[in-house]
N, C-alpha and C positions, 0 to 999 in steps of 0.2 A: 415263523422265524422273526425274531427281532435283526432285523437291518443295521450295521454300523459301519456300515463304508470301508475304505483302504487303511485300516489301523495300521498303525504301525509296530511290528511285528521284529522279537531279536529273540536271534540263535546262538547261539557257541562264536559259529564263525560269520554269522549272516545279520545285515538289517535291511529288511524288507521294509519298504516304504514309498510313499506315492510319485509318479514321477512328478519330474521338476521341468521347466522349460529348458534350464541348462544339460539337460539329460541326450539332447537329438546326439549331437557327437559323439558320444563314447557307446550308442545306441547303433548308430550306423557304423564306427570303428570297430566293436567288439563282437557284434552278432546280426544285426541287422542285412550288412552288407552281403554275406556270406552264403552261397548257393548251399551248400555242406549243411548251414544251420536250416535254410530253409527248405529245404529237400523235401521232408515229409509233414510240413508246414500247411495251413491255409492262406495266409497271404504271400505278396511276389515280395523275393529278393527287394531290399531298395537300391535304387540306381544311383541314387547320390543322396546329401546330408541334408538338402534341403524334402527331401521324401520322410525322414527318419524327421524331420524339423514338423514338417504337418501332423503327423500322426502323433508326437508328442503333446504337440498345441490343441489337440482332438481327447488325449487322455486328461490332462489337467483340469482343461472345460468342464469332464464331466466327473473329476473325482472328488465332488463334494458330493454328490447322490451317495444316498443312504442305501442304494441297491449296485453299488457298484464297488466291483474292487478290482484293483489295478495294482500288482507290488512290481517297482522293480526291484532285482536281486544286485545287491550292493556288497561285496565282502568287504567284513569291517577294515580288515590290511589294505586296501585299493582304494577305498573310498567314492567309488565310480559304479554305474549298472555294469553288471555284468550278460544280464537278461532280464527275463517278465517271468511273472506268473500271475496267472489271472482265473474266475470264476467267469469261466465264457459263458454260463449259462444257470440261471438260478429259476428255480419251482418251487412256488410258495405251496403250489396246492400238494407237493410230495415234501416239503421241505426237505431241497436237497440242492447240492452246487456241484458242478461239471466243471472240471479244473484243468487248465491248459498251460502251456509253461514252454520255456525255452534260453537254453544259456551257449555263451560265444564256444567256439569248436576249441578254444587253450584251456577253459574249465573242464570240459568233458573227463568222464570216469575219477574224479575228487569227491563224488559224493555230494554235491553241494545243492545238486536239485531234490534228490532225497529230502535233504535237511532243511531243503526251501519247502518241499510240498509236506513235510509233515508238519513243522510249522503252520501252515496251512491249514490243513486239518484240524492240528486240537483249536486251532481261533473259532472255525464255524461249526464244532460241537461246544467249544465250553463259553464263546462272548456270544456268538450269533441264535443257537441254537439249531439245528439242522439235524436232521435224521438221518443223510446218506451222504456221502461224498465218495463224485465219482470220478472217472477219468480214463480215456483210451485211446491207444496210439494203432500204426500201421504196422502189420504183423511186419513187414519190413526192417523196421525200427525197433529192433528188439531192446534194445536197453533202455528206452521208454517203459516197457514191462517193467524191467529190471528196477526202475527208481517205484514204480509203485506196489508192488510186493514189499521194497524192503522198509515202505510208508505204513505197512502192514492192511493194504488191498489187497481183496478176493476176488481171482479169475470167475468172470461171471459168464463169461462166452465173447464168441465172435460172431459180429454180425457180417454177414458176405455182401459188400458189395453194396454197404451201407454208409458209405461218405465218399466226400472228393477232396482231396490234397491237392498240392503241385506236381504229384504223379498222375490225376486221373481220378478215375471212379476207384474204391479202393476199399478194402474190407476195414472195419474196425475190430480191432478187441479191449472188451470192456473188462476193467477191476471198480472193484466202489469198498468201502467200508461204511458199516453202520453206527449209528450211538452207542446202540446195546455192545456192541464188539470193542469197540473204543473206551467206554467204561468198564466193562469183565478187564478186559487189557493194565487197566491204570487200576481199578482193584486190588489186581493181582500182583503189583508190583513189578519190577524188572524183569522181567519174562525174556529170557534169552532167545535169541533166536538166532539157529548156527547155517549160515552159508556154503554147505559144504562143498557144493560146486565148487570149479576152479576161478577165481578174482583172475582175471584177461588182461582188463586195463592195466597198461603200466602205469600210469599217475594217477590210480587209486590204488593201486598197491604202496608206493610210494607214503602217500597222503596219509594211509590208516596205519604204514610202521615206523611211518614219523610223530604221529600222534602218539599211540601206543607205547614206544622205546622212550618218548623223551618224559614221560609219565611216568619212566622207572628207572631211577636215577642210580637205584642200590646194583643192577644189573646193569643198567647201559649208562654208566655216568661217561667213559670215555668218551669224546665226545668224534673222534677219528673214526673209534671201531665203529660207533652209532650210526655217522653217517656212510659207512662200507655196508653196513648190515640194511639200511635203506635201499642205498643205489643197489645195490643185490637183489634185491627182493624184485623188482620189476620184472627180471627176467624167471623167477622161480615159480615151481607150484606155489599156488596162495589159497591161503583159506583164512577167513574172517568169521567171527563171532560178533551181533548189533542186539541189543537191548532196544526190544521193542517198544519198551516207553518214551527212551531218550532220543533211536533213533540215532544215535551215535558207536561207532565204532569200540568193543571193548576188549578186543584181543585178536589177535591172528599167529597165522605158521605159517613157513615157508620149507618148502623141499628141494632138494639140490640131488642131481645125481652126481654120484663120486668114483661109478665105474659103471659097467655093462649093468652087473647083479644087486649094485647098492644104491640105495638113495640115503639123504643125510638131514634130518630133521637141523635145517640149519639156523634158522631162530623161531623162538616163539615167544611172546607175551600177552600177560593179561592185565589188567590196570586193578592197582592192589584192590580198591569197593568190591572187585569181582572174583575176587580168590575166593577159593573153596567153595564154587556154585557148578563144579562139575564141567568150566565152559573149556580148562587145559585137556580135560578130557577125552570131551566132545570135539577138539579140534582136532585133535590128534585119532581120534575114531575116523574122522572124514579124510586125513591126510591117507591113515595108514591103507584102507579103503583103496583111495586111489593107487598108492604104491601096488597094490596087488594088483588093479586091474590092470597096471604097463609093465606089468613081469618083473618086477624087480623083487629078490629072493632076501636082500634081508636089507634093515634100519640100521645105522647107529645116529648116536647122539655125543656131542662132546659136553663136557661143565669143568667145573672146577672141581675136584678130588672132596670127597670127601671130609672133616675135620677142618678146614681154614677159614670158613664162613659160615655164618649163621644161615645168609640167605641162600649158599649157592650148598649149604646142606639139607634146607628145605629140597633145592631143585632135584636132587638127588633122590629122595626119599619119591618126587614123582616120580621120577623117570623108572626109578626099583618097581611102584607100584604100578605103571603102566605093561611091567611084564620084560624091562630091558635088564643087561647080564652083564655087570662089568666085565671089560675085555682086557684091556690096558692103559696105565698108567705113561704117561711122558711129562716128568719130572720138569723138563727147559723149553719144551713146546711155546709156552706163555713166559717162563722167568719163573725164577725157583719158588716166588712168594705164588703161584700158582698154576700148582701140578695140574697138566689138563688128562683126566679123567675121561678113557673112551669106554658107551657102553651099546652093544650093539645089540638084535631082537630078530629073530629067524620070522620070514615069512611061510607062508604055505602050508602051514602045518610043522615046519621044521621047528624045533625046540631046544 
């Protein structure tokens, strides 16, 4: 591998970069301090700011080395660490980097460690050169997993009873990604990849239908309804759609139940690059999916009526082609300049 130290590293939302002396503060205020962040951690809680002050004065020292990388995670809105990510362990003779990470418990489920370790990733396949990059949490700590799957890491196994945290002696489970997989990947172009599982967190539900809606201004330009249709979502079925390459968020759906027997396909987008790649689809495969399996015996969907919009005649033409049946028509629902258009879709076989 060629060695290049703590580059400096920007995302979308993120600039990773080497710490600074003036970093112990906002290091022991935002995550440091915090039993919660170090739970499933190898070092202790710090006790106070002059602890979080040493270990700072300990990274700097050593981040001029060409084997050494230290980022803390900075989002560009805050301009402060929010956390670390680091290459706790590098093998020249495998050419490969062991990656460790941690951010303050008010960031959690926003995505932003994802977005920090894939970053991560394409630096020591495409500046450093490296063969594997790996990484593993305590089964415990399940959304540890969760950020390196959607980094596009392969469960490789659990070792039992093969590390020590601040809980103890403690099983690991290992994900890693190769070169070879990382370039088929970037090859291949935007390679969708649909989360169909249920999105839990409420502040990344939030985070990815506020990126999403305010990305689509022909549909969500109100900017009231936009942010009801946000705040709503936290508590709703969720389901996301992430572009493997970017790593970023490119559509989602939310479900709402509306009685016993109904649930209610209550918004969905997908960011226009991504139209017509099958992801409105596929999200709605994974919602409808789920409606069956909590009994609920039929869908509908609300839009705009047919005939008044270019775009929300597009919508329609999905929702037709998804297998849904107009029901009824309400003229003053929204205001005359927009009939809302109910269509609903039998489950279980009902038709």
């Amino acid at each position: 591998m060629e060695h290049k130290g703590t580059k400096r590293i920007e995302t979308g939302r993120l600039l990773l970069r080497a710490f600074q002396l003036g970093d112990a503060e906002p290091m022991y205020r935002n995550w440091a301090s915090d039993p919660e962040v170090t739970k499933f951690l190898t070092w202790p809680t710090h006790k106070s700011v002059e602890v979080s002050q040493a270990v700072v004065d300990s990274w700097v020292k050593e981040s001029a080395g060409a084997k050494y990388y230290q980022w803390a995670i900075v989002p560009k809105e805050l301009g402060e660490p929010i956390g670390s990510i680091s290459a706790v362990r590098i093998n020249d003779e495998t050419d490969s980097a062991t990656i460790g990470y941690c951010i303050g418990r008010a960031w959690w489920g926003q995505g932003i460690v994802a977005e920090a370790l894939g970053a991560v990733i394409s630096f020591f396949f495409d500046e450093v050169g490296a063969n594997c990059v790996n990484a593993c949490h305590d089964p415990r700590n399940p959304n540890s997993g969760k950020v390196m799957r959607k980094s596009g890491m392969t469960y490789e196994g659990t070792w039992r009873a093969g590390g020590v945290n601040n809980q103890g002696i403690c099983d690991e489970v290992w994900y890693s990604v190769l070169r070879k997989e990382y370039e088929a990947a970037r090859e291949k172009g935007s390679e969708i990849q649909i989360y169909a599982e249920q999105i839990t967190a409420k502040a990344e539900k939030a985070s990815i239908s506020r990126q999403i809606l305010e990305a689509l201004p022909e549909w969500f330009g109100i900017p009231e309804a936009r942010e009801a249709y946000i705040n709503d979502s936290r508590e709703q079925l969720f389901f996301a759609a992430f572009d493997k390459a970017s790593r970023q968020p490119v559509g989602f759906l939310c479900l709402k139940e509306t009685g016993k027997e109904t649930a209610e396909l209550a918004v969905m987008g997908v960011c226009r690059e991504y139209h017509r790649q099958g992801i409105g689809r596929a999200l709605f495969s994974g919602a409808r999916k789920c409606a069956e399996e909590k009994g609920y015996e039929f869908l509908q969907v609300k839009t705009v009526q047919m005939g008044h919009y270019e775009e929300y005649d597009a919508t329609n033409r999905f929702y037709q082609g998804l297998g849904f049946k107009e029901f009824e028509v309400f003229p003053a629902l929204w205001g005359e300049q927009n009939p809302c258009q109910i269509y609903v879709m039998g489950l279980k076989g009902i038709s």
